[in-house]
C-alpha positions in Angstrom: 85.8 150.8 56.6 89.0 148.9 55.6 90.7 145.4 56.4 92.9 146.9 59.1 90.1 147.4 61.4 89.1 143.9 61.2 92.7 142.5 62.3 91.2 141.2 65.3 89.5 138.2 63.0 90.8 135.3 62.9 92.7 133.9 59.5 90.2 131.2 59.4 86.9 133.5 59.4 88.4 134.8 55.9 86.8 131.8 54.3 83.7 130.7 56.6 82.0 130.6 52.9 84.1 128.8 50.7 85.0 125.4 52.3 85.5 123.0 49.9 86.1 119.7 52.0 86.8 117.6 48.8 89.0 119.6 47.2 90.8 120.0 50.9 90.9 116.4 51.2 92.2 115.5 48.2 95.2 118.4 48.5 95.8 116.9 51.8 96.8 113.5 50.1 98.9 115.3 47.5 100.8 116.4 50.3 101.2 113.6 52.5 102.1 111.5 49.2 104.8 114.1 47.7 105.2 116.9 50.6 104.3 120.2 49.8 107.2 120.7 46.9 104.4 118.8 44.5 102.2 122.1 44.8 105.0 123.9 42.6 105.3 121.0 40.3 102.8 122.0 37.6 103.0 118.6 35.6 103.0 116.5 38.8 100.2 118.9 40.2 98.2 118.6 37.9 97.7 114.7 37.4 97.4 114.3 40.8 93.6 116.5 40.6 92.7 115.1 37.4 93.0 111.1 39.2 91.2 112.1 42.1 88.1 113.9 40.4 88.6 117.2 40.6 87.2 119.2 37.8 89.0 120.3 34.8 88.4 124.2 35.4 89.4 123.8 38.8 92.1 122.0 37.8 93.6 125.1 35.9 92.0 127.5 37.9 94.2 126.4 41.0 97.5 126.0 38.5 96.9 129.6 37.4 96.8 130.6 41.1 100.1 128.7 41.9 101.7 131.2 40.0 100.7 134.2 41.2 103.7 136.0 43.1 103.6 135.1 46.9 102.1 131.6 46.3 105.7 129.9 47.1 106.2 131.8 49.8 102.9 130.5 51.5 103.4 127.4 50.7 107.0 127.5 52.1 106.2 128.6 55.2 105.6 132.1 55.3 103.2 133.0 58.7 99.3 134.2 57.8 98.4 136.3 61.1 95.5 138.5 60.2 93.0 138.7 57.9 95.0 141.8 56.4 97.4 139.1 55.3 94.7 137.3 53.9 93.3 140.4 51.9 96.5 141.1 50.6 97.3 137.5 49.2 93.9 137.1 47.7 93.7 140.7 46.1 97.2 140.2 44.9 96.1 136.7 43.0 92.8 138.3 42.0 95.0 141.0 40.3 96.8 138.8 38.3 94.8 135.9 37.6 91.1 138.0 37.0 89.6 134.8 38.0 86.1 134.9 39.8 87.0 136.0 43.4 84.5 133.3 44.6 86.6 130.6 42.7 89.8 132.4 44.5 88.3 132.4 48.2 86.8 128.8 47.5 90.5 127.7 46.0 92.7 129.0 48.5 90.4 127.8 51.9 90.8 124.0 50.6 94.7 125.0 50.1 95.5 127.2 53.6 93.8 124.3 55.1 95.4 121.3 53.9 98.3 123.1 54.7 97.5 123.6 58.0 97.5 127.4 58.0 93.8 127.2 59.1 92.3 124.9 61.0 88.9 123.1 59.3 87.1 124.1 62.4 88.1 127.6 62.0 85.5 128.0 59.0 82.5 129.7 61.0 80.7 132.2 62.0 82.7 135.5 61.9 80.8 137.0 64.5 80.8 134.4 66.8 84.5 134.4 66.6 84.8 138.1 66.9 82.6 138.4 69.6 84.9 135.5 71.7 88.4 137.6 71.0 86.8 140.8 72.2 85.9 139.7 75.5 83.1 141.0 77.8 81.2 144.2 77.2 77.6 145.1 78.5 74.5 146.8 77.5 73.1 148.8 79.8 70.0 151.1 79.2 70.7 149.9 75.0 73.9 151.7 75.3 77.3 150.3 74.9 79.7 150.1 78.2 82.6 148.5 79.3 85.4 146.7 76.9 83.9 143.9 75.1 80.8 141.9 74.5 79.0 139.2 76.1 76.6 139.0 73.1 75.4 135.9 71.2 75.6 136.2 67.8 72.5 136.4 66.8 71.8 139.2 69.3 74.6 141.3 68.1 73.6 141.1 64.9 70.0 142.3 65.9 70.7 145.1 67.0 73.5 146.4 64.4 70.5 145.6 61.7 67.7 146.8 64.0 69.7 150.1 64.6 70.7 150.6 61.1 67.0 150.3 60.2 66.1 152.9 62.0 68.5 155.4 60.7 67.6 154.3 57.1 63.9 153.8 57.2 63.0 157.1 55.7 64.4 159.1 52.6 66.7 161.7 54.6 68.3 159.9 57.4 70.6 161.2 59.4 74.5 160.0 59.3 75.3 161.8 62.7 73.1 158.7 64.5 76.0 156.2 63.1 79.1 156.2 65.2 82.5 154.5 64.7 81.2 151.1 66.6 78.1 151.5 64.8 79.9 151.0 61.7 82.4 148.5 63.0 79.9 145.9 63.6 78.3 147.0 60.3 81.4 146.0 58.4 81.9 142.5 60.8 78.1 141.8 59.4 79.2 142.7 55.7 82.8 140.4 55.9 80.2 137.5 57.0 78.2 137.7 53.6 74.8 138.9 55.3 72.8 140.5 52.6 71.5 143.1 55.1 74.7 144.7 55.8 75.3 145.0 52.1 71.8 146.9 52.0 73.3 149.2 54.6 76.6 149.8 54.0 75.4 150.4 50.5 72.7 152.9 52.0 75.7 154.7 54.5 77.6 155.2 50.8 74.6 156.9 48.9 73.7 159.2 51.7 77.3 160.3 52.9 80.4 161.3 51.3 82.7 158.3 52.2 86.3 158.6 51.3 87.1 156.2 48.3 83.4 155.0 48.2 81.8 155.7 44.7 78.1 154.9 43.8 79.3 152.2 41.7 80.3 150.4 44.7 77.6 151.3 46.6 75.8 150.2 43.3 77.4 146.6 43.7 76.4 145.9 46.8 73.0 146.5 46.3 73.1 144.6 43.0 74.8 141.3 45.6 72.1 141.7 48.5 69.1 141.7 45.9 70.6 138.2 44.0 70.7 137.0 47.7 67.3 137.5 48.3 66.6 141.0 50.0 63.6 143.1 48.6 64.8 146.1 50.3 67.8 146.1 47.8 65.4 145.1 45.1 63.7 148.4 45.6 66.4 150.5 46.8 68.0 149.9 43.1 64.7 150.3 41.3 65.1 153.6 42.9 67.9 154.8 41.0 68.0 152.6 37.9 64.4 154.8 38.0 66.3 158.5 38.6 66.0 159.9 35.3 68.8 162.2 35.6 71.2 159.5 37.6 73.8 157.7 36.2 72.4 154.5 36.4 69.4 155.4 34.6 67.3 151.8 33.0 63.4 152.1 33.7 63.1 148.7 32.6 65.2 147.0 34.8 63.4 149.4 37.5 60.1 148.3 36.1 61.2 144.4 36.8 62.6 145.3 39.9 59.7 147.1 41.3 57.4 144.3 40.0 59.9 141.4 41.1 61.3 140.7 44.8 60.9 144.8 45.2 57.2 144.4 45.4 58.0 143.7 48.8 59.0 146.8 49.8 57.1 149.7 48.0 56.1 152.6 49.7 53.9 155.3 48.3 56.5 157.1 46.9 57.6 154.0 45.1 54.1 152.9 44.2 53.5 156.4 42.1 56.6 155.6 40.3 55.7 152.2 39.1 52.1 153.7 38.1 54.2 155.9 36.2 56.3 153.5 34.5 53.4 152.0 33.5 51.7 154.3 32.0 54.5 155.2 30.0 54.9 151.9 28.8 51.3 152.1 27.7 52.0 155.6 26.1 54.7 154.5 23.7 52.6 151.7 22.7 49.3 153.7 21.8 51.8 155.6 20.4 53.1 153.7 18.1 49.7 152.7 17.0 48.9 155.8 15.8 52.1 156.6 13.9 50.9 152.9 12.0 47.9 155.3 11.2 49.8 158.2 10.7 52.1 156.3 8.2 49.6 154.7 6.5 47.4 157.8 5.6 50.4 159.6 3.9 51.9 156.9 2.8 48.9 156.5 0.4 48.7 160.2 -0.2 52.1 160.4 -1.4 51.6 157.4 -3.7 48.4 158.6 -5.0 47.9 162.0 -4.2 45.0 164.2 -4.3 46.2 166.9 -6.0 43.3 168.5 -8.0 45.5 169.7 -10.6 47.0 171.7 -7.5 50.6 170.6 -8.0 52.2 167.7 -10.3 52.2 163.9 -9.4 55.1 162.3 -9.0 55.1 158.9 -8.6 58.4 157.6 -7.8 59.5 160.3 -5.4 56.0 159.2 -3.6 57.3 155.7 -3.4 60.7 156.9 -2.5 59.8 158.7 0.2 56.8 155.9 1.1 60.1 153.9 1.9 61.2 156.0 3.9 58.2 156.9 6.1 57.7 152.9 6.8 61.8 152.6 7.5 60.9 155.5 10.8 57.8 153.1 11.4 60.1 149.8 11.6 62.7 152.3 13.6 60.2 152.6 16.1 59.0 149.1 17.1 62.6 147.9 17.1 63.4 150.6 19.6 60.1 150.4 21.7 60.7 145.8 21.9 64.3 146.7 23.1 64.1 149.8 24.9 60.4 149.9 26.1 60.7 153.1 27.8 62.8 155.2 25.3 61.1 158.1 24.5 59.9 157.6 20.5 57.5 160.5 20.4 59.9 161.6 17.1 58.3 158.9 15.3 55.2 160.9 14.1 57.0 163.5 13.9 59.6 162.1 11.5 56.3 160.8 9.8 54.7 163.9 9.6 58.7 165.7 8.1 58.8 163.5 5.2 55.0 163.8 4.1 55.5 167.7 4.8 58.6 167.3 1.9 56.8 165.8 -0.1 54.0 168.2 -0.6 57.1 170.4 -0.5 58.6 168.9 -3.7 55.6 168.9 -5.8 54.4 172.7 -5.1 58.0 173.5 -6.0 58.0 171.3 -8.8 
């Protein structure tokens, strides 16, 4: 899935989020008042947004944009005919600016449209859009015929969703269901912001081996659908911040996941694995309260040991080593508050080394 295949998208569905009508208004001014030369006159530019209310980081945010390499050109008149245009422009300014592609998107809407690139109307729903440029196409039997489609919007996105579902609703599904089109209007639903189609594309990366597509990405997506809301993701990401051997290995974000929004969607097989995040949670703590135990039985036994005349008593290397023993102890709690699941079970046994020297020592002594 790239930006070429959605060329057929208007310019102005690039930005259906981001319109900033405020921000466009007040850039429409500048322009009528000084024409669009005072967008390259930083000084000028700049007082202009600061008397009509526009916020400081904004301010500089849309300075640092004007100048990015290609910004004159726009401004000047260069033609924005695709969405690939669009892409291009944006990536370019997000390369060399490294601000927050929201802030770019949001920025450069209330610019292309005071400029008249793209019309205010324009800023809609993307599949509405796409559906009206493709014409007329008809279902017949649930499958796809003819050239276009007649769809409403919300009907086209049920089924992409509804058949997506299917494919992905158990552990093993199978890629060879998901054609071309399938993924076309998967990738129409994903450039519209629908936290579903992030769940699935994100599902279509894990399970196949997508050119250019990395788990990371896949990762990302799944991270964006969950902040927007969707449980599936939720638990889809418990899954593998749970997958001990993964890359993206973090039982306790799984463990807040699982018990968060992802409650929502457990399964059996997700259900045994938050038992068993529990339990090892529990584990580590009983754990730990027996290496206080531990601890404190040789820690007195090294300070005054029982030695029946067996071997000598040394004082000091007790203490010493009594230091020691209660620095492991300390090591562990620190460890189990920040890393709850971190596997500490070489706390007694540390415990149990240094009392073992010790006895050592004094024999040898």
């Amino acid at each position: 899935m790239n930006a070429n295949e959605l060329s057929y998208l208007d310019p102005e569905d690039y930005f259906r989020d981001y319109n900033d009508e405020s921000l466009t208004e007040v850039l429409e001014g500048i322009i009528e008042k000084y024409k669009k030369e005072a967008l390259s006159q930083e000084e000028l530019l700049k007082q202009e947004l600061k008397n009509s209310g526009i916020e400081t980081m904004d301010i500089y945010k849309f300075i640092l944009i004007s100048k990015c390499h290609g910004f004159n050109e726009v401004v000047n008149g260069e033609r924005i005919n695709s969405i690939v245009d669009l892409n291009r422009l944006t990536s370019n300014i997000y390369t060399q600016t490294k601000l927050n592609r929201a802030d770019i998107m949001r920025l450069c809407a209330a610019l292309f449209t005071a400029l008249g690139i793209i019309e205010k109307s324009g800023i809609k729903n993307v599949l509405e859009k796409a559906i009206d440029n493709l014409g007329a196409k008809q279902y017949a039997n649930d499958e796809l015929i003819g050239n276009a489609f007649t769809l409403s919007s919300s009907e086209y996105r049920s089924k992409t969703l509804d058949h997506f579902e299917k494919v992905f609703e158990n552990d093993h599904p199978d890629l060879s269901l998901i054609t071309e089109e399938d993924l076309r209007r998967l990738e129409a639903l994903l450039i519209s912001g629908i936290p579903k189609a992030k769940y699935y594309t994100a599902c279509y990366i894990l399970h196949s081996s997508t050119e250019g597509a990395s788990a990371q990405e896949a990762i990302n997506l799944l991270e964006q659908a969950f902040e927007e809301g969707d449980a599936q993701a939720a638990a889809k990401l418990a899954d593998y911040y749970c997958d001990e051997g993964g890359d993206f290995n973090d039982r306790e974000k799984a463990y807040r996941l699982y018990t968060g929004i992802g409650a929502l969607a457990l399964n059996d097989r997700r259900k045994g694995r938050l038992v068993g995040l529990f339990n090892q949670k529990m584990y580590y703590k009983q754990l730990l309260n027996y290496s206080v135990v531990l601890c404190a039985v040789t820690v007195l036994s090294m300070i005054f040991p029982l030695s029946m005349n067996i071997y000598p008593n040394f004082t000091i290397l007790g203490i010493l080593l009594s230091i020691v023993s209660l620095g492991v102890l300390v090591l562990g709690f620190v460890i189990n508050k920040i890393r709850p699941y971190f596997n500490i079970q070489f706390i007694p046994v540390s415990l149990f080394i240094v009392w073992f020297f010790d006895i050592l020592i004094r024999l040898l002594g």
